[in-house]
C-alpha positions as CSV (number, residue, x, y, z in Angstrom):
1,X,-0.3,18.5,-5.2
2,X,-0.8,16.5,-2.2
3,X,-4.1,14.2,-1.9
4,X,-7.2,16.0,-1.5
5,X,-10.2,13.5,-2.3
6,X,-13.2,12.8,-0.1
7,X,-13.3,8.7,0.1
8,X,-16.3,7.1,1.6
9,X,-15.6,3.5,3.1
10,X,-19.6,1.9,4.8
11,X,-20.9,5.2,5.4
12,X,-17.8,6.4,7.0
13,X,-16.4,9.6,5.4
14,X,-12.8,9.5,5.4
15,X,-11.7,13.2,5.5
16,X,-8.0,13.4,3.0
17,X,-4.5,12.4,4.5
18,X,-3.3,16.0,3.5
19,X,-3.8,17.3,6.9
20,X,-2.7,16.1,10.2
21,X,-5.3,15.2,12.5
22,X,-6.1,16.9,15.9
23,X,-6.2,14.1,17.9
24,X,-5.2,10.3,17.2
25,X,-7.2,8.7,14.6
26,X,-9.6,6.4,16.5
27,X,-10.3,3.8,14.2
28,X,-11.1,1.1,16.5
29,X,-14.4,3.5,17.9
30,X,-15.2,4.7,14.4
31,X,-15.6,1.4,13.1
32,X,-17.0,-0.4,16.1
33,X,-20.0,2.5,15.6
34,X,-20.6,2.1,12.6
35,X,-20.6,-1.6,12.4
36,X,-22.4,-2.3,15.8
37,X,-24.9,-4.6,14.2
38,X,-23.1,-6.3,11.2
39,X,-22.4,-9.6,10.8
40,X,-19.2,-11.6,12.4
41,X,-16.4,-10.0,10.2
42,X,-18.4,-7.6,8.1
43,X,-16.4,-4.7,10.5
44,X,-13.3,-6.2,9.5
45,X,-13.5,-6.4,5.8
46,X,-14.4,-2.6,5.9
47,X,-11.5,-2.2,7.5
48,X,-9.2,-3.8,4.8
49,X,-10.9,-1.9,2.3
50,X,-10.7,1.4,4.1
51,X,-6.8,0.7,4.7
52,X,-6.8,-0.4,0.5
53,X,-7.9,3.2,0.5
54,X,-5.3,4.6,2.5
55,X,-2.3,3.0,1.2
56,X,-3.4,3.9,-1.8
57,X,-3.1,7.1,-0.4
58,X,0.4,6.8,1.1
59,X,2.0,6.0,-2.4
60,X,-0.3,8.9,-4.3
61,X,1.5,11.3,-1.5
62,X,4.4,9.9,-1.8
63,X,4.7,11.0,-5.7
64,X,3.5,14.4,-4.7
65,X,6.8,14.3,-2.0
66,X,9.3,13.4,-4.9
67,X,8.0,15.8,-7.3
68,X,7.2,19.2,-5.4
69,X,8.8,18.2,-1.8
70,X,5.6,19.3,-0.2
71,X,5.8,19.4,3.9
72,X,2.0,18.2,3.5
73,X,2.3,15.5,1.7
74,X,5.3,14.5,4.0
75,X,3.2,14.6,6.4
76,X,0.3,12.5,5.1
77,X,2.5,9.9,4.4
78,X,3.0,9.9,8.1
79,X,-0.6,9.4,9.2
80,X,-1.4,7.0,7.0
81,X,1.7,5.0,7.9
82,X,0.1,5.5,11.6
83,X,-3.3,4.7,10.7
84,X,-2.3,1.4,8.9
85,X,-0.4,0.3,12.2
86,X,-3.9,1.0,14.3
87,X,-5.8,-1.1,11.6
88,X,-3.9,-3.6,11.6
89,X,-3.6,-4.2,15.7
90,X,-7.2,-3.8,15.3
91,X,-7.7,-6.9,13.1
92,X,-5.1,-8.6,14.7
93,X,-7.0,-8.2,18.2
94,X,-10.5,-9.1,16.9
95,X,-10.0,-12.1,13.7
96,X,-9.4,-15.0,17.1
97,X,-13.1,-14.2,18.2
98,X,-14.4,-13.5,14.8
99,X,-13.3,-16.8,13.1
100,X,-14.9,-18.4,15.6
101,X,-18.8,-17.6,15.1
102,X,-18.7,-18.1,11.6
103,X,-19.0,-21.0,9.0
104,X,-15.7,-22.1,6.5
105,X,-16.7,-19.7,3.9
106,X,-16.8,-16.5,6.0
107,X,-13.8,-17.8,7.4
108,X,-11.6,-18.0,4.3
109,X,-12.5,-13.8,4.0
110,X,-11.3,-13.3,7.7
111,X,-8.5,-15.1,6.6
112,X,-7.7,-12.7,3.6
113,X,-8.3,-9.6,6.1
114,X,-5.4,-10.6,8.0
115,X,-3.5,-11.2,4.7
116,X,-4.3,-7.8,3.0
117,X,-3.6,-5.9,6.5
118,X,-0.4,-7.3,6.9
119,X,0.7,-6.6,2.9
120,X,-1.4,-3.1,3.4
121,X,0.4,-2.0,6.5
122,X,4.2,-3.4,5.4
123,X,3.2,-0.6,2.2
124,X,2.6,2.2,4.5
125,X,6.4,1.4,6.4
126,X,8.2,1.1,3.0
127,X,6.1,4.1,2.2
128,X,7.2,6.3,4.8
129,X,10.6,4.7,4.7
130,X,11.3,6.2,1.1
131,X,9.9,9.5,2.5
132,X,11.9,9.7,5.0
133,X,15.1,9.0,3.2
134,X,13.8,12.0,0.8
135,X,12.9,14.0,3.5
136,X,16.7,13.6,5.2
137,X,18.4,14.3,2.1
138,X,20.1,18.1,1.8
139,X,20.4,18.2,-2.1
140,X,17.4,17.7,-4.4
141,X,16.9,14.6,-6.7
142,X,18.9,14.2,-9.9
143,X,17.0,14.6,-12.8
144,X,17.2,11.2,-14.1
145,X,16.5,9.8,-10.5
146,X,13.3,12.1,-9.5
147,X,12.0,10.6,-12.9
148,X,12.1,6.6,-12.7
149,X,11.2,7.0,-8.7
150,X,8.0,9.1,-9.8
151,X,7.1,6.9,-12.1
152,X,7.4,4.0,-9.8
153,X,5.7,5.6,-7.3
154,X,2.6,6.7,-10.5
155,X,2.8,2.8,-11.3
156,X,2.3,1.6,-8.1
157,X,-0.6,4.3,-7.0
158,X,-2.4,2.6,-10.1
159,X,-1.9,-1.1,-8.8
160,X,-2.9,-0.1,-5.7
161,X,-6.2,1.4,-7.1
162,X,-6.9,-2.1,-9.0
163,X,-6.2,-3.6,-5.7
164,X,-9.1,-1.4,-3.9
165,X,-11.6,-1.8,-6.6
166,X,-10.9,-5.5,-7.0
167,X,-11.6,-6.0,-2.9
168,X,-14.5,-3.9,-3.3
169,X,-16.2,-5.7,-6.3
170,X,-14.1,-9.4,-5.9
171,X,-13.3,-9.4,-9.5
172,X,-10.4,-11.1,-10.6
173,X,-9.6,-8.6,-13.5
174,X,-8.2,-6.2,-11.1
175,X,-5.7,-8.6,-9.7
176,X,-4.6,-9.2,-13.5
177,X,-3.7,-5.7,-14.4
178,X,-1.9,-6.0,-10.9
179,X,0.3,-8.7,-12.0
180,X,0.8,-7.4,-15.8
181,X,2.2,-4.1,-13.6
182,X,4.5,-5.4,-11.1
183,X,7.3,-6.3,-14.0
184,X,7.3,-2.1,-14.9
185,X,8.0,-1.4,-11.7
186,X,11.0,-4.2,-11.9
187,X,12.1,-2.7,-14.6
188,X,12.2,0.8,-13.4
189,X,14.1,-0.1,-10.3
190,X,16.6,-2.2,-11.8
191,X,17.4,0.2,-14.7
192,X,18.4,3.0,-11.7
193,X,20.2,1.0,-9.5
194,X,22.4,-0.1,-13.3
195,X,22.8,3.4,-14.0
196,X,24.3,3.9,-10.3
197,X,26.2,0.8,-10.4
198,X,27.9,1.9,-13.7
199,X,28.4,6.1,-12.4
200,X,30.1,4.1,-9.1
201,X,33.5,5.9,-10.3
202,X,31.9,9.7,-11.1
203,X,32.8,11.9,-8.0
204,X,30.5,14.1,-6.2
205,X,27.8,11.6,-6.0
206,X,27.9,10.6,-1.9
207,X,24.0,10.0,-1.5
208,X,23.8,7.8,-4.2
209,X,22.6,4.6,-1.6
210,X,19.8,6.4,-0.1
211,X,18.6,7.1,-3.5
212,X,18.9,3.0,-4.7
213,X,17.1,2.4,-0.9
214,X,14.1,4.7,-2.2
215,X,13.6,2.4,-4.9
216,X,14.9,-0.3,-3.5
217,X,11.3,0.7,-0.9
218,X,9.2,1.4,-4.0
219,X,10.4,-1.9,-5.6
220,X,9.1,-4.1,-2.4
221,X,6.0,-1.9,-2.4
222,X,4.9,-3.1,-5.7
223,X,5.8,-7.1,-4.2
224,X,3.3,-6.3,-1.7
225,X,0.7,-5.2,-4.2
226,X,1.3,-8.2,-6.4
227,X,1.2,-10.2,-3.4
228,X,-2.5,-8.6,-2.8
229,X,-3.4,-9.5,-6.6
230,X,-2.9,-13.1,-5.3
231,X,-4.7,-12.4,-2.7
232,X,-7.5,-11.0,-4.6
233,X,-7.3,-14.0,-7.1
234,X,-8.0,-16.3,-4.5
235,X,-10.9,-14.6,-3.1
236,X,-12.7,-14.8,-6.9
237,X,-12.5,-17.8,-6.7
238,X,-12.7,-19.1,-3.9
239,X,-9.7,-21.0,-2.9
240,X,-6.3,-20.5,-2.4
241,X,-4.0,-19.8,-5.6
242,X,-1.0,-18.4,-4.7
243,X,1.4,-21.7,-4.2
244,X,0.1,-22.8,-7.7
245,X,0.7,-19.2,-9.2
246,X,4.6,-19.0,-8.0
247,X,4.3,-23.1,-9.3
248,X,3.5,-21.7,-12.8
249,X,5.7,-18.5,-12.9
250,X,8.9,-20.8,-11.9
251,X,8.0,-23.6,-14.3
């Protein structure tokens, strides 16, 4: 069933991706509102977490696609690939005057807004990218294949979850469940694109590459997400982490 919660990001109810909207999502207004007195980049780090949120929401509507082929949840993935986009020219257009009026710490945050919004928004493309590969397709899902994708796409709803609460509350626990993830999701991929790679000779299977480009998408989703766990890491404590953790996992 497609997504149907209530999320509440600042204040700012966010009504569920299940439906389309009647008119374009205006984020920039909405958040400018609501955030008219904050602090120099206080607006934008709602916004990352409010687009945590909807990613989050991409992939959980993805799984619903895969496993019932809802035309709602098809079409939720669609908004929120939209309302990532809007988020993120949003950030882009307002970090350059934001960095500016604040000291090295708060700039270091603004730094990881622009890092998380361009990992958040690349999910929602691969997101909608898998969708529409499922959504073109005029036979349904092996059984084998419908599986492993939903489970990818169950795995990497749960990382992105960690990812949300570890922006919310800045602990670095989230971003290690993250990490211990991201291999699962590995695994699941490469184990369907062997099982292709060794049916290559079975006829009657012509959409098999759409179906390895599904996971293939689901695959660089979780990337993203581990990419955010580094992200996260960094904000805990303070600094930046990620060249030393790809230092340690190639050593």
């Amino acid at each position: 069933m497609a997504q149907k919660r209530l999320s509440s990001v600042s204040g700012v109810s966010r009504v569920s991706r299940v439906k389309r909207r009647t008119a374009p999502s205006p984020v920039a207004a909405e958040m400018h509102a609501a955030h008219a007195d904050a602090m120099p980049g206080d607006e934008l780090s709602s916004l990352v977490l409010k687009a945590c949120l909807i990613a989050r929401d991409s992939v959980f509507n993805l799984r619903d696609f895969l496993t019932s082929g809802s035309r709602m949840a098809f079409l939720a993935i669609k908004d929120c690939e939209k309302e990532l986009d809007q988020i993120e020219r949003h950030i882009d257009d307002e970090l350059p005057g934001a960095i500016s009026r604040v000291g090295e710490a708060k700039a270091r945050q603004l730094l990881a807004c622009l890092k998380f919004i361009t990992d958040l928004e690349r999910i929602g493309d691969l997101a909608f990218s898998a969708a529409m590969r499922l959504h073109s397709r005029h036979e349904k899902l092996p059984p084998a294949d419908s599986r492993e994708l939903t489970e990818m796409a169950s795995l990497l709803y749960d990382m992105l979850e960690q990812v949300h609460q570890g922006y919310l509350k800045r602990e670095e626990s989230y971003a290690r469940t993250v990490l211990q993830a991201d291999p699962e999701v590995d695994r699941f991929c490469h184990a369907l694109f062997r099982r292709h790679l060794a049916e290559t000779d079975t006829p009657g299977r012509p959409q098999d590459f759409d179906i390895l480009l599904m996971a293939q998408a689901l695959e660089r989703i979780g990337d993203h997400a581990k990419n955010l766990a580094e992200e996260l890491q960094s904000l805990a404590e303070g600094r930046s982490l990620r060249h030393s953790v790809k230092k340690l996992s190639s050593a």
